[in-house]
C-alpha positions in Angstrom: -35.7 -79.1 -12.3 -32.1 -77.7 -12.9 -29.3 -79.6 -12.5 -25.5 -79.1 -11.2 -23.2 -78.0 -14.2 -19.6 -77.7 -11.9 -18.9 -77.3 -8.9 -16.4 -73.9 -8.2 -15.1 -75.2 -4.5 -15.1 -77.8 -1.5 -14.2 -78.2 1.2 -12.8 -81.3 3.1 -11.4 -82.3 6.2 -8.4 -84.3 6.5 -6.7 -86.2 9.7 -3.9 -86.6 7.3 -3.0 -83.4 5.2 -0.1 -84.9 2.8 -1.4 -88.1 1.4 -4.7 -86.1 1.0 -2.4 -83.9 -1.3 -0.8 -86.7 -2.7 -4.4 -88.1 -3.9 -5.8 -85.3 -5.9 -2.3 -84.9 -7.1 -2.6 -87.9 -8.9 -6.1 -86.6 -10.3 -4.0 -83.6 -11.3 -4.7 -81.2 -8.8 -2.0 -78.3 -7.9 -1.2 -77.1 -4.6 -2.8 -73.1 -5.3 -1.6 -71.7 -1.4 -1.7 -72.5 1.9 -2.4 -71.7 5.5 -0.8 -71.8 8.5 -1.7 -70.9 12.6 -0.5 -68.9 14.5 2.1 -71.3 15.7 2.7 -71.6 12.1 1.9 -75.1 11.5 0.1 -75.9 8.4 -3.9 -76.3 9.0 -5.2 -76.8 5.2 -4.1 -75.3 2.1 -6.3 -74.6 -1.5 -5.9 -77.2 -4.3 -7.0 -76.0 -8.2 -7.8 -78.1 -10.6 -7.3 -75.4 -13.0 -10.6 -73.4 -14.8 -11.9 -72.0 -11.2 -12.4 -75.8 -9.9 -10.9 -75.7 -6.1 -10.8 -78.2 -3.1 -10.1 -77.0 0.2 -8.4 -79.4 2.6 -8.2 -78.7 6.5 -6.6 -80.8 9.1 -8.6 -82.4 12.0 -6.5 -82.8 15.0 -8.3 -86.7 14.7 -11.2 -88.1 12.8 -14.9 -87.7 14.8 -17.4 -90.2 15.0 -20.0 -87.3 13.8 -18.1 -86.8 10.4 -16.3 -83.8 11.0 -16.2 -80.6 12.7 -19.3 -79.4 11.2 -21.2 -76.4 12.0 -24.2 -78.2 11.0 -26.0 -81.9 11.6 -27.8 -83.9 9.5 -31.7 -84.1 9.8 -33.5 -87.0 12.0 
């Protein structure tokens, strides 16, 4: 059996973009880039945790009962 030595990027989605930013600041994440519609609102942005460790935030217009918008569902 092998086991998981790091992970090298996530991805979450957030109703609530800043005070997702402002919690893995505190865990000493950086804001890397972000991203932006074409409206030019902001839609998610790349956090590093330094040593090729990343978290990917993107906003959800609201929160789903289903857990996301997810391209996939769970089994059963």
């Amino acid at each position: 059996m092998s086991a998981v030595v790091r992970l090298a990027q996530m991805r979450i989605e957030s109703v609530d973009l800043e005070a997702s930013v402002a919690f893995y600041a505190s865990l000493d994440a950086r804001r890397l880039f972000e991203f932006c519609n074409m409206l030019d609102e902001l839609i998610g942005m790349y956090l590093s945790f330094g040593e090729s460790r990343f978290i990917e935030i993107v906003k959800l217009a609201e929160l789903k009962r289903d857990g996301g918008d997810c391209s996939f569902r769970p089994r059963g």
